[in-house]
N, CA and C atoms of all chains as a GROMACS GRO file, in nm:
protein
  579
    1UNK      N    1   9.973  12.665   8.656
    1UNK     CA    2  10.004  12.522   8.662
    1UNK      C    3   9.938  12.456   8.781
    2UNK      N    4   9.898  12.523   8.887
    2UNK     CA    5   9.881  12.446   8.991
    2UNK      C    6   9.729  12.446   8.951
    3UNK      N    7   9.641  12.562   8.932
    3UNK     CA    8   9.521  12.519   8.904
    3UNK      C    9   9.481  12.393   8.789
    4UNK      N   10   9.556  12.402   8.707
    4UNK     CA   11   9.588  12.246   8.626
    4UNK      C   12   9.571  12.114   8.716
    5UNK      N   13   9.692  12.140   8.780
    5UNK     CA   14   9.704  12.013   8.868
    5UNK      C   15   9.611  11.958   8.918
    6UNK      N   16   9.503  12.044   9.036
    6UNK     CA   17   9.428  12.092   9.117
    6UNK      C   18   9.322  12.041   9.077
    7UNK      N   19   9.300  12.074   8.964
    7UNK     CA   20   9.171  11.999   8.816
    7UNK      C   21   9.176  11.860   8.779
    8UNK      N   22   9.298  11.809   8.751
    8UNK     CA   23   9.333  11.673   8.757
    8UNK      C   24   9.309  11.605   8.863
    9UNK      N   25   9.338  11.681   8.979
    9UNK     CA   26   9.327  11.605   9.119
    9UNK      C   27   9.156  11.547   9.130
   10UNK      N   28   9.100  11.668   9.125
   10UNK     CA   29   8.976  11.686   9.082
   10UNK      C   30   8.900  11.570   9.015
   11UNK      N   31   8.959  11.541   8.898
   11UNK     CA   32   8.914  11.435   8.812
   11UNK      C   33   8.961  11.298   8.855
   12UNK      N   34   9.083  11.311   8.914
   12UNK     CA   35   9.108  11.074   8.960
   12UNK      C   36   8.997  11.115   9.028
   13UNK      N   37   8.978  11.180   9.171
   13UNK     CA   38   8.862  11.134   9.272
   13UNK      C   39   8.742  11.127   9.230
   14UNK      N   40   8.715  11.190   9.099
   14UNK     CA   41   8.561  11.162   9.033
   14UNK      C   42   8.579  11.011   8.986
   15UNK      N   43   8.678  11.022   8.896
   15UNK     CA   44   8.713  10.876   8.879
   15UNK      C   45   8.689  10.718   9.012
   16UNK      N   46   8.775  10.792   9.036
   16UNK     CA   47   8.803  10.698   9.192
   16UNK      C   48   8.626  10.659   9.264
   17UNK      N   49   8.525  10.735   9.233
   17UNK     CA   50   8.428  10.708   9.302
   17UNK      C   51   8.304  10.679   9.198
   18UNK      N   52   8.372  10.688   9.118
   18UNK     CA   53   8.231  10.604   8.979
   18UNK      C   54   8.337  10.463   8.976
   19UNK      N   55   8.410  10.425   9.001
   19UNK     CA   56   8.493  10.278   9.028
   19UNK      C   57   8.462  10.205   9.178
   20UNK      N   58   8.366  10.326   9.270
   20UNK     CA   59   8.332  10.204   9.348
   20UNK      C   60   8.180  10.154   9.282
   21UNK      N   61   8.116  10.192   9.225
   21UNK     CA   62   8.003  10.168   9.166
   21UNK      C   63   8.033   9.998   9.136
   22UNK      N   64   8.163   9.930   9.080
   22UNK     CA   65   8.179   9.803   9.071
   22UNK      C   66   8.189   9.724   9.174
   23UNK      N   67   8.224   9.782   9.295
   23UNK     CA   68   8.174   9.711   9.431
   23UNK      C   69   8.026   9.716   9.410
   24UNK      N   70   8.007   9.812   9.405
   24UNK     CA   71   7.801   9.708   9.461
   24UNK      C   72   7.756   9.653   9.331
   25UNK      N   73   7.812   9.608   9.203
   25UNK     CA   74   7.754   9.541   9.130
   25UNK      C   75   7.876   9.411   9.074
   26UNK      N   76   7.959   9.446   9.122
   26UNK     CA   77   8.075   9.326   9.101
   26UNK      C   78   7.988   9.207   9.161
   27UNK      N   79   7.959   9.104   9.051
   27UNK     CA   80   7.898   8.945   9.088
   27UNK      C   81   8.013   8.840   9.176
   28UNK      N   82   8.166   8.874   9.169
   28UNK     CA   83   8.200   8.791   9.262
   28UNK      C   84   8.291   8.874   9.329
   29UNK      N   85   8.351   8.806   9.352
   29UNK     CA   86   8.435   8.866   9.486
   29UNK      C   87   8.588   8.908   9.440
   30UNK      N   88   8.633   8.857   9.305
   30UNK     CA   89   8.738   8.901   9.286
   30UNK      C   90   8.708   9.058   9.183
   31UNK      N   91   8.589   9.057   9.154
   31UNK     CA   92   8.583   9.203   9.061
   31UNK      C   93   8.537   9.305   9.189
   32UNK      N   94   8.530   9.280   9.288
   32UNK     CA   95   8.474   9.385   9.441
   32UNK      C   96   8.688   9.426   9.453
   33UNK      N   97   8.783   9.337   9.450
   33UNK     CA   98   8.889   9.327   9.489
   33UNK      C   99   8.953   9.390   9.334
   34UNK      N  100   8.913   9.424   9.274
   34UNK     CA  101   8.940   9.472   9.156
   34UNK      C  102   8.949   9.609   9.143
   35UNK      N  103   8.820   9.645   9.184
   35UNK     CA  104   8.747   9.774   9.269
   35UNK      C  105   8.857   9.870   9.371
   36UNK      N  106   8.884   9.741   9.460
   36UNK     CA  107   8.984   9.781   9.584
   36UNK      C  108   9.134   9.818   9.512
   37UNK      N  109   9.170   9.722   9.416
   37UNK     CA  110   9.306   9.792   9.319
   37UNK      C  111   9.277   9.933   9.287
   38UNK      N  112   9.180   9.907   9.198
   38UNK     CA  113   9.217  10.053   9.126
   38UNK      C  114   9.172  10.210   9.246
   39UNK      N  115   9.127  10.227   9.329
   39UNK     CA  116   9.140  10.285   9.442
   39UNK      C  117   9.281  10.272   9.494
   40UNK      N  118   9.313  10.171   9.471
   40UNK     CA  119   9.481  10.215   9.537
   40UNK      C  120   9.537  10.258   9.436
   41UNK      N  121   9.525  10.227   9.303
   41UNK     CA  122   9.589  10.311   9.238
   41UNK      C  123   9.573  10.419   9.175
   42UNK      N  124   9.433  10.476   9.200
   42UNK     CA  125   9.421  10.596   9.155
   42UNK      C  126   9.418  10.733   9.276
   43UNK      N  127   9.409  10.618   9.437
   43UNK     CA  128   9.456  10.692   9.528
   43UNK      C  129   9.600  10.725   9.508
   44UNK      N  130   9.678  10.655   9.465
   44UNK     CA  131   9.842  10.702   9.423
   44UNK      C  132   9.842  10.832   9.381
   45UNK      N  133   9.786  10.786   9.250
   45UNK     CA  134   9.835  10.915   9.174
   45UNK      C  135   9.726  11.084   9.209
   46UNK      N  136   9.646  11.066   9.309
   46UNK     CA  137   9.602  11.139   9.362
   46UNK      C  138   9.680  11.189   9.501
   47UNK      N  139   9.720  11.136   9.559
   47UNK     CA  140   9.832  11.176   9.659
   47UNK      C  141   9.946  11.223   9.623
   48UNK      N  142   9.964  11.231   9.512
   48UNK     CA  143  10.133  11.262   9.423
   48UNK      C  144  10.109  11.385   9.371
   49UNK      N  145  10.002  11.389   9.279
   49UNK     CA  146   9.952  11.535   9.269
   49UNK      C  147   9.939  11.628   9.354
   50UNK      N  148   9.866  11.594   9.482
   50UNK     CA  149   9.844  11.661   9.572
   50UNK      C  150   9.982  11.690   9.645
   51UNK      N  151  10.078  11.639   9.675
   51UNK     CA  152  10.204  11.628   9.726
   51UNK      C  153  10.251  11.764   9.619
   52UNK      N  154  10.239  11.736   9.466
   52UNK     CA  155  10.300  11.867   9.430
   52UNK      C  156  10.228  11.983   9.449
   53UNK      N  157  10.068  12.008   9.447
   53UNK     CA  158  10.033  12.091   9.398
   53UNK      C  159  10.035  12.162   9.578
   54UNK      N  160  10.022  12.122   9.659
   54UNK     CA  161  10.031  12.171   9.786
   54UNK      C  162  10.175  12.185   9.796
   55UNK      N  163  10.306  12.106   9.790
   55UNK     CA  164  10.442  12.142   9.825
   55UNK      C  165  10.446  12.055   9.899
   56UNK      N  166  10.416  11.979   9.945
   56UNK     CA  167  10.431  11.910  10.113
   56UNK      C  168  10.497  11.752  10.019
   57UNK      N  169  10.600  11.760  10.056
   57UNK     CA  170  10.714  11.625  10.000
   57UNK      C  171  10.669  11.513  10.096
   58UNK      N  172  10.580  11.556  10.179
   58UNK     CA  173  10.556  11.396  10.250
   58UNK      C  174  10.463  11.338  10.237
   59UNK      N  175  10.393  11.377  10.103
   59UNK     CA  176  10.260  11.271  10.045
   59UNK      C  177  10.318  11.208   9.960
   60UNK      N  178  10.436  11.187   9.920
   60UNK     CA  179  10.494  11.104   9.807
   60UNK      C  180  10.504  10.937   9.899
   61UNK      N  181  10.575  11.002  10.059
   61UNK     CA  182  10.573  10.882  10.147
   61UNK      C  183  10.433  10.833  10.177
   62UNK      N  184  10.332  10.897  10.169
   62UNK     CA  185  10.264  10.847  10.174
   62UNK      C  186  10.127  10.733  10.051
   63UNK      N  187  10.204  10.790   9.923
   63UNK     CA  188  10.174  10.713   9.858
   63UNK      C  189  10.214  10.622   9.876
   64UNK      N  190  10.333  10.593   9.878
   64UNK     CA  191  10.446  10.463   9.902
   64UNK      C  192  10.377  10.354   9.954
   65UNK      N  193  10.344  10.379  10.086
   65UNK     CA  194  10.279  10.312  10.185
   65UNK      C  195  10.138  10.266  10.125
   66UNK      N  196  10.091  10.342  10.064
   66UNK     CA  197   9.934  10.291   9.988
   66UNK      C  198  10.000  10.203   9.847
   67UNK      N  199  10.081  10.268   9.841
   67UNK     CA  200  10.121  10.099   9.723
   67UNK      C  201  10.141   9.970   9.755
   68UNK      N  202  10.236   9.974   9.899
   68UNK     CA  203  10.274   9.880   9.962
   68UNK      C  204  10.127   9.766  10.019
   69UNK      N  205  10.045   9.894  10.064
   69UNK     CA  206   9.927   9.810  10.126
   69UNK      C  207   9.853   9.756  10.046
   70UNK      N  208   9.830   9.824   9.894
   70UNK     CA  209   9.710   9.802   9.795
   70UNK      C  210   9.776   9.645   9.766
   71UNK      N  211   9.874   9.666   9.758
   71UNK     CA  212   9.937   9.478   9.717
   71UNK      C  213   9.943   9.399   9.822
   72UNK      N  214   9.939   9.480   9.952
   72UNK     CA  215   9.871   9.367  10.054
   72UNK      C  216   9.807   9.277  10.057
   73UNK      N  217   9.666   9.358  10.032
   73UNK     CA  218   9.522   9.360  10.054
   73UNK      C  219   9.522   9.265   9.918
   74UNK      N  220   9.565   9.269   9.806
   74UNK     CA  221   9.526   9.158   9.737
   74UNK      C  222   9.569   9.038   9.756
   75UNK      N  223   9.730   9.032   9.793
   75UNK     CA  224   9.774   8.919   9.852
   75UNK      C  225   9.698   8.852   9.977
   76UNK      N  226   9.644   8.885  10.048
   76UNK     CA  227   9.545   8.857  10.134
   76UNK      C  228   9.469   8.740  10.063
   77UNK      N  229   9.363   8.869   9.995
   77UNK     CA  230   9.266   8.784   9.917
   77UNK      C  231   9.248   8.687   9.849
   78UNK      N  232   9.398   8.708   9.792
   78UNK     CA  233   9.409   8.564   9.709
   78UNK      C  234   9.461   8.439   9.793
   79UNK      N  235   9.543   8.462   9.888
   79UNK     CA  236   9.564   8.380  10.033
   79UNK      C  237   9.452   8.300  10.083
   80UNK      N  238   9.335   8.390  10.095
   80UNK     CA  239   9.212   8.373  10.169
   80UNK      C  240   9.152   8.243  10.057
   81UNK      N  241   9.106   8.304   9.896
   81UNK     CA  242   9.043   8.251   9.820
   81UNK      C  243   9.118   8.095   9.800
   82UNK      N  244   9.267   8.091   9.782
   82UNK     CA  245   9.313   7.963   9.779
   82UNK      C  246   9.320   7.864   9.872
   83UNK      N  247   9.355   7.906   9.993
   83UNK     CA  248   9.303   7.851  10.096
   83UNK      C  249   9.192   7.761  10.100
   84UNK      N  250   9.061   7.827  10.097
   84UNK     CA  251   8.898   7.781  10.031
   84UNK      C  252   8.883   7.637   9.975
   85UNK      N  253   8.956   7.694   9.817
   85UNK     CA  254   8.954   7.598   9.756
   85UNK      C  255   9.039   7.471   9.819
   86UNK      N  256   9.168   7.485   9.862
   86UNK     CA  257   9.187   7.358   9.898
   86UNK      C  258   9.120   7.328   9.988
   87UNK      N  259   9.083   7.365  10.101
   87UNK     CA  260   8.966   7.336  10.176
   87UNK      C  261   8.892   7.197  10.170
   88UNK      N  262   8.814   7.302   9.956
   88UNK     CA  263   8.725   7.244   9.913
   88UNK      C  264   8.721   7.131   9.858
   89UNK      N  265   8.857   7.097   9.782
   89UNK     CA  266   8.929   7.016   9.697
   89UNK      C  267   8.887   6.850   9.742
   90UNK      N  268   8.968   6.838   9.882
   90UNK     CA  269   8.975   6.717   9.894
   90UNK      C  270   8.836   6.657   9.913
   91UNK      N  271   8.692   6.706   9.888
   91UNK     CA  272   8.540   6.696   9.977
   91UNK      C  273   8.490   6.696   9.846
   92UNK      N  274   8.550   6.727   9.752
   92UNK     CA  275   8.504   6.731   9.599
   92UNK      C  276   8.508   6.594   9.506
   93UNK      N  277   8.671   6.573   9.545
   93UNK     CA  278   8.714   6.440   9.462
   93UNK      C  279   8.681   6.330   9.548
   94UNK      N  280   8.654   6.338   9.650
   94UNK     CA  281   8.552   6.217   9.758
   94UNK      C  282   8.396   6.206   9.700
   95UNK      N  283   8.320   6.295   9.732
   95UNK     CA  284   8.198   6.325   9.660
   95UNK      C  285   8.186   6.245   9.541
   96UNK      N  286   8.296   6.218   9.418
   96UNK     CA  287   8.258   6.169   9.303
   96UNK      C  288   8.305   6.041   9.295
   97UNK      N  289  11.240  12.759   7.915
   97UNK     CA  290  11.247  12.660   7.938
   97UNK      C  291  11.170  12.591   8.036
   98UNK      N  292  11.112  12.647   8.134
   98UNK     CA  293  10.992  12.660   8.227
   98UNK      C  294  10.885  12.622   8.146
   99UNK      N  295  10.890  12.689   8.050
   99UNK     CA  296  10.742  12.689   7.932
   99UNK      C  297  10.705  12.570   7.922
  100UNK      N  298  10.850  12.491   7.780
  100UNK     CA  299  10.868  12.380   7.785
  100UNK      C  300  10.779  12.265   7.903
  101UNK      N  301  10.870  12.305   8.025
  101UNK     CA  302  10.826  12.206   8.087
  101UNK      C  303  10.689  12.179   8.155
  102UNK      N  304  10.633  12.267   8.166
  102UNK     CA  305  10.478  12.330   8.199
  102UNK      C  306  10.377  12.265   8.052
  103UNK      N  307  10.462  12.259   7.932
  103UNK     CA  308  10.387  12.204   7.853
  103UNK      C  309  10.402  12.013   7.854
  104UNK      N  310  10.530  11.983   7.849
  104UNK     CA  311  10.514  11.821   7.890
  104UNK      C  312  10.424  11.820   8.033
  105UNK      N  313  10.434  11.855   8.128
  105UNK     CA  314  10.357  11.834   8.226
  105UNK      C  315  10.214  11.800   8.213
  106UNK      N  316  10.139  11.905   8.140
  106UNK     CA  317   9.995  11.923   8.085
  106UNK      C  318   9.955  11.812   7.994
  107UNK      N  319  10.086  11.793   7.894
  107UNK     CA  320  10.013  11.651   7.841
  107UNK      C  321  10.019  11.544   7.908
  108UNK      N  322  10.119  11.521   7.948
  108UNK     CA  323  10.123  11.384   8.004
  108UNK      C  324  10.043  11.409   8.152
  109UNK      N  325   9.956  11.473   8.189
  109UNK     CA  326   9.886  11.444   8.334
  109UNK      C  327   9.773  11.410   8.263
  110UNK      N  328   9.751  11.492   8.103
  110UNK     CA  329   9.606  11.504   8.071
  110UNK      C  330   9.607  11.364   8.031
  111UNK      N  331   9.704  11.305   7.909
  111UNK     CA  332   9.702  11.124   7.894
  111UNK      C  333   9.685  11.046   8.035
  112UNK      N  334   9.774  11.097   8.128
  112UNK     CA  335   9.735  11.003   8.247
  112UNK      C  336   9.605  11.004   8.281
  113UNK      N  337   9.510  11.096   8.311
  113UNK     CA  338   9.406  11.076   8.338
  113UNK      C  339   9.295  11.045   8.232
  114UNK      N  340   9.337  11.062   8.094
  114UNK     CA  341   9.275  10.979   8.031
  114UNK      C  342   9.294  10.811   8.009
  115UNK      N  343   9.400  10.775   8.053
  115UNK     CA  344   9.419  10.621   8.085
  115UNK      C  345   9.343  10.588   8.223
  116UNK      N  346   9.326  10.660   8.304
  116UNK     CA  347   9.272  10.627   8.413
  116UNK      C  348   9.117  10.597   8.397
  117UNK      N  349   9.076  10.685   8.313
  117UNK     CA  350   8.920  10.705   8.266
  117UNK      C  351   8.917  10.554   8.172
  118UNK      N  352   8.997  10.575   8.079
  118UNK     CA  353   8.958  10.401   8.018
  118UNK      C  354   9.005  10.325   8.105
  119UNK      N  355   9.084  10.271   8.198
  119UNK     CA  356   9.075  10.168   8.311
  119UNK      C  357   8.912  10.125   8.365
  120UNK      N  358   8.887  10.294   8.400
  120UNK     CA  359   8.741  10.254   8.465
  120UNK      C  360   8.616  10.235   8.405
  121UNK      N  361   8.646  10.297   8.306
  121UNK     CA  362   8.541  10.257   8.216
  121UNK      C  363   8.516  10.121   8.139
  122UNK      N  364   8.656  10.046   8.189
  122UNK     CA  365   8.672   9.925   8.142
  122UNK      C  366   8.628   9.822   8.217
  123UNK      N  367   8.671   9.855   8.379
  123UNK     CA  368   8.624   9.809   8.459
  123UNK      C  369   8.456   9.753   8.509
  124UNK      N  370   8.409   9.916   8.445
  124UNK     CA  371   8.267   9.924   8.455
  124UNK      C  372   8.213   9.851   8.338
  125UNK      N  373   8.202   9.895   8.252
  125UNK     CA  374   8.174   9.804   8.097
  125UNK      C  375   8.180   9.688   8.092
  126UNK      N  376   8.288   9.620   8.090
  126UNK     CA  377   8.361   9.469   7.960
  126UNK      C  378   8.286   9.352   8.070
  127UNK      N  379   8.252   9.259   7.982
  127UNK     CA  380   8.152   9.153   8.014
  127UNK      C  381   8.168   9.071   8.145
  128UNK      N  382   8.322   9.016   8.133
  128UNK     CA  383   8.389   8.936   8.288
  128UNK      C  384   8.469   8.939   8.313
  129UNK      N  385   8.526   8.898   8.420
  129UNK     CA  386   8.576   8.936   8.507
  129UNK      C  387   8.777   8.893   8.442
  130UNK      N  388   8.757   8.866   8.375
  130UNK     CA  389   8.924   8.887   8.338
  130UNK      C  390   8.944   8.926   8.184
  131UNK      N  391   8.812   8.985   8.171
  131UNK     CA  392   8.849   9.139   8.060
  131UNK      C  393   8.860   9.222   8.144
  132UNK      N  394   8.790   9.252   8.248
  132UNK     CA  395   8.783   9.361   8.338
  132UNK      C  396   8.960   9.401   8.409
  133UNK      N  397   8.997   9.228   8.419
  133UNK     CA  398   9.090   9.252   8.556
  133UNK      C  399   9.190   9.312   8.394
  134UNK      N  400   9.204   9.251   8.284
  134UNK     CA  401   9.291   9.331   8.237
  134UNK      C  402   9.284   9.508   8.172
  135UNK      N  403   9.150   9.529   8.132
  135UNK     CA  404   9.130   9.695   8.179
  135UNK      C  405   9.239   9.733   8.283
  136UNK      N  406   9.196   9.677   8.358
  136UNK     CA  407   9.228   9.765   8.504
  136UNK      C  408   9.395   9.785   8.532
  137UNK      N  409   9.440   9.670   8.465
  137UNK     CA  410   9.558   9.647   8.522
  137UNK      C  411   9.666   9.699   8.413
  138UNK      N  412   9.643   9.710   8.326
  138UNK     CA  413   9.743   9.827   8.233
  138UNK      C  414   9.699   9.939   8.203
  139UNK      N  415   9.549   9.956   8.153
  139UNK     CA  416   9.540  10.134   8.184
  139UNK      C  417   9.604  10.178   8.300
  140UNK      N  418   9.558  10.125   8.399
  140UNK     CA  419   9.601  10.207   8.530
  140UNK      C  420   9.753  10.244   8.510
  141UNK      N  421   9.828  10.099   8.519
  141UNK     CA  422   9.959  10.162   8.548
  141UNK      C  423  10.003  10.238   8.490
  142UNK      N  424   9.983  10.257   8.313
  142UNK     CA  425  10.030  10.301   8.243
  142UNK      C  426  10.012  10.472   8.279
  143UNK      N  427   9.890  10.472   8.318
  143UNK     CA  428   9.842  10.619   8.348
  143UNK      C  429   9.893  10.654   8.455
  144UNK      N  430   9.941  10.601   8.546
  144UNK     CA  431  10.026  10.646   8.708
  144UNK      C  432  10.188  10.714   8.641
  145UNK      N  433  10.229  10.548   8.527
  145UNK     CA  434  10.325  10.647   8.500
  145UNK      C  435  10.319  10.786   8.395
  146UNK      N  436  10.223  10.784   8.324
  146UNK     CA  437  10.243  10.917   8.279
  146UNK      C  438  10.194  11.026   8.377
  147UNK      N  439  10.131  11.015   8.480
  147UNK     CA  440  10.122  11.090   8.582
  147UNK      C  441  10.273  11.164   8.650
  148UNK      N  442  10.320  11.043   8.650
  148UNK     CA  443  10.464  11.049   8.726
  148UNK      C  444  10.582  11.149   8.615
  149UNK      N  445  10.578  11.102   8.559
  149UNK     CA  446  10.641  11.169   8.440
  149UNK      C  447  10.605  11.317   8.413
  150UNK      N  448  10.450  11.333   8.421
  150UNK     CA  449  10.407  11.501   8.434
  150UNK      C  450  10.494  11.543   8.508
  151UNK      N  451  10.491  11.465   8.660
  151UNK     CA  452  10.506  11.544   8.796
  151UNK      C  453  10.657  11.575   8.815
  152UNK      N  454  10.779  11.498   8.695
  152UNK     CA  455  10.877  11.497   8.742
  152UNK      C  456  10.923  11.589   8.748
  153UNK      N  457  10.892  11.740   8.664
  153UNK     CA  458  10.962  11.819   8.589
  153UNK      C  459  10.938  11.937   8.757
  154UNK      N  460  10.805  11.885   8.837
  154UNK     CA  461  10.811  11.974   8.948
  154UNK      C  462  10.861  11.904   9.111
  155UNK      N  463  10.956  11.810   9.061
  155UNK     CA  464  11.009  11.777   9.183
  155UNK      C  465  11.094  11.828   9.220
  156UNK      N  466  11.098  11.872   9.386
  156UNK     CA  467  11.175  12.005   9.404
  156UNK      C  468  11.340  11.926   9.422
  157UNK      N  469  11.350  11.793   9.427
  157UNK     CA  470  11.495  11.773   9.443
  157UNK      C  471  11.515  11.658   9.363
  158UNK      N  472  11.651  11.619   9.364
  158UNK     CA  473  11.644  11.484   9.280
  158UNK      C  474  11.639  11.385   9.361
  159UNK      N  475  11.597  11.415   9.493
  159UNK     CA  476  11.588  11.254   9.569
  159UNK      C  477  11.442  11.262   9.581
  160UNK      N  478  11.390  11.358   9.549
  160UNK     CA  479  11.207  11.385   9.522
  160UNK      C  480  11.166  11.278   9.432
  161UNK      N  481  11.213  11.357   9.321
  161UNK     CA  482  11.222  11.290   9.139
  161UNK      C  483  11.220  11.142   9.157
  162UNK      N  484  11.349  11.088   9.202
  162UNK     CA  485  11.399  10.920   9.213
  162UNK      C  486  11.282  10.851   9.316
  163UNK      N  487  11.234  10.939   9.419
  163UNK     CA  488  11.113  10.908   9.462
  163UNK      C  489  10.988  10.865   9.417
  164UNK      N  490  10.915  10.994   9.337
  164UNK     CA  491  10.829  10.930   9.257
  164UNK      C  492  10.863  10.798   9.173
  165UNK      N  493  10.990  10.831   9.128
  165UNK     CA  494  10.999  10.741   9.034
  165UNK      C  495  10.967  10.521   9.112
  166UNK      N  496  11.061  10.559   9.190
  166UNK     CA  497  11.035  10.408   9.290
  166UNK      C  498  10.883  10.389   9.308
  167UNK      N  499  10.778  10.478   9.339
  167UNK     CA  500  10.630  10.434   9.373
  167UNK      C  501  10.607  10.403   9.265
  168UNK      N  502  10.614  10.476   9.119
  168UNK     CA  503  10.553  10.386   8.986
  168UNK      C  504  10.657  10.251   8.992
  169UNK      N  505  10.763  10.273   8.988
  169UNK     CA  506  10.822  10.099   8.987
  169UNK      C  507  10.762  10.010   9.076
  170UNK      N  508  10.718  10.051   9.226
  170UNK     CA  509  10.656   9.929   9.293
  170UNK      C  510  10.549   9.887   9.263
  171UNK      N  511  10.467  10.002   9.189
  171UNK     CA  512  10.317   9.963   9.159
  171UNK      C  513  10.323   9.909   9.044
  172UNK      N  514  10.394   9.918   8.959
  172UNK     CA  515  10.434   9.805   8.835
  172UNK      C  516  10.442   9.690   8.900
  173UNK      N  517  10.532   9.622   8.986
  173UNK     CA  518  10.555   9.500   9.020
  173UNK      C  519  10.438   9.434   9.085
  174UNK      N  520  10.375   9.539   9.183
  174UNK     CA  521  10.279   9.501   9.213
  174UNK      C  522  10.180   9.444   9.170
  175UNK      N  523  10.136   9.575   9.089
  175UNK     CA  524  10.005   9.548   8.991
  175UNK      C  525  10.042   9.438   8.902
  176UNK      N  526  10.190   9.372   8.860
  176UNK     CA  527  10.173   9.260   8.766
  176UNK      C  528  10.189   9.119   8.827
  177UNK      N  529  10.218   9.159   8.970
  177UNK     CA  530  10.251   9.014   9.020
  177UNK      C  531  10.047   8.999   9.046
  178UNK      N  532  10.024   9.077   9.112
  178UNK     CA  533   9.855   9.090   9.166
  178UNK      C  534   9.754   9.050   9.053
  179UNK      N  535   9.778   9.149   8.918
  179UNK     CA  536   9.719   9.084   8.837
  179UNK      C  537   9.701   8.939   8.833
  180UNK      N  538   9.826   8.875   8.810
  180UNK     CA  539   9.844   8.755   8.808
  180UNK      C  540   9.778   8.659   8.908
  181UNK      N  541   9.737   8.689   9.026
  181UNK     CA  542   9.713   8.573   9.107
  181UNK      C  543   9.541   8.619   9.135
  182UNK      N  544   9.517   8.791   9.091
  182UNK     CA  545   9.353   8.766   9.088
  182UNK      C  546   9.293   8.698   8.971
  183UNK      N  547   9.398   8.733   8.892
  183UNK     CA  548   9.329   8.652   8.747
  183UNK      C  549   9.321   8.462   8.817
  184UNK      N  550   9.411   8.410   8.863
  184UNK     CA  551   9.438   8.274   8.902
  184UNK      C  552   9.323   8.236   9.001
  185UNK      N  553   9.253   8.291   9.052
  185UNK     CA  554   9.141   8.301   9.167
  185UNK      C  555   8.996   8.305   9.070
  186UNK      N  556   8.989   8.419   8.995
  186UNK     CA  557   8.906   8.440   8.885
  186UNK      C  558   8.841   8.306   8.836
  187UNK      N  559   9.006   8.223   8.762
  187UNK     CA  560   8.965   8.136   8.672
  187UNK      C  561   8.916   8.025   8.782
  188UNK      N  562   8.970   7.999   8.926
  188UNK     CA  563   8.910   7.931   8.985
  188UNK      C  564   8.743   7.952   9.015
  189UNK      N  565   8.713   8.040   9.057
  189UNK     CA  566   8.614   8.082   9.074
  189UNK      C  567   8.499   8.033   8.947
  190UNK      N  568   8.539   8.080   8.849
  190UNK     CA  569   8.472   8.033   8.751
  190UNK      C  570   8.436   7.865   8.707
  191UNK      N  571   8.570   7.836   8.735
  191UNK     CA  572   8.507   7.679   8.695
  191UNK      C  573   8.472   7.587   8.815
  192UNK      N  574   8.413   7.644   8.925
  192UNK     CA  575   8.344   7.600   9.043
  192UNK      C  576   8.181   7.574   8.972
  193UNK      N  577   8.196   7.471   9.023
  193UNK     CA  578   8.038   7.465   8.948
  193UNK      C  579   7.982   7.516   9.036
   0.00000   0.00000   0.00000
């Protein structure tokens, strides 16, 4: 069973790194941040595996914490991006 | 009964990581950017929880178990509140001339 696991583990991180390939070709900025999700979530379930297949009960906490952050980091972004636009908003409907 | 559970385990890690594989392959593939964001955002979870579900049968306690279980619930909420506001950025983005 553990070599199972071990194999799976194996496969998110192959996964996990043909998904940054959409960072360097993602055209805007929310498919680069798209990129950054699924790394957090396939870092999850790669830390959970690993938590069983090693024994060590304290990578489960540490997924936790990468869930917590991966929804950070988008809340950020979208913070950042809306921001922008209003920014942009009022310089737009003047303009016309 | 071990058997048993050694056999749910195997499928459901092997579905999980085959949901993970169509996430990314969805990601990588589908034309723009909110076909993509939805790839991403239900393969994935769906595949964390059948991940989780493999893993339950080897959690060594039940405050282990209820453990995993809370990280797939936050990343559900997450991933659907998140979805939601990259998609909302997306569509801005897009109709920026």
């Amino acid at each position: 069973m553990t070599e199972f696991l071990t194999a799976a583990l194996g496969f998110i991180l192959a996964i996990l790194a043909v998904g940054l390939v959409r960072i360097l070709r993602g055209p805007g900025d929310a498919d680069r941040m798209m990129a950054a999700q699924l790394i957090g979530t396939s870092g999850i379930a790669a830390l959970l595996l690993l938590g069983t297949v090693s024994g060590v009960p304290a990578a489960v906490d540490v997924a936790l914490t990468l869930a917590l952050l991966a929804a950070f980091t988008s809340i950020a972004f979208v913070k950042k991006g809306t921001a922008r636009f209003e920014t942009d908003a009022p310089g737009s409907t003047e303009a016309e | 009964m071990s058997f048993v559970l050694d056999i749910v385990t195997i499928i459901a890690v092997s579905a999980g990581a085959f949901f993970f594989l169509a996430g990314t392959v969805g990601l990588l593939r589908f034309p723009d950017t909110l076909t993509r964001l939805h790839a991403l955002t239900k393969a994935d979870n769906l595949g964390l929880g059948l991940m989780v579900l493999g893993l339950l049968p080897h959690a060594g306690s039940l405050r282990d178990g209820i453990k995993l279980i809370c990280v797939w619930l936050i990343v559900l909420l997450a991933g659907a509140t998140v979805s939601q506001l990259i998609g909302y950025v997306a569509r801005r983005e897009g109709s920026r001339p």
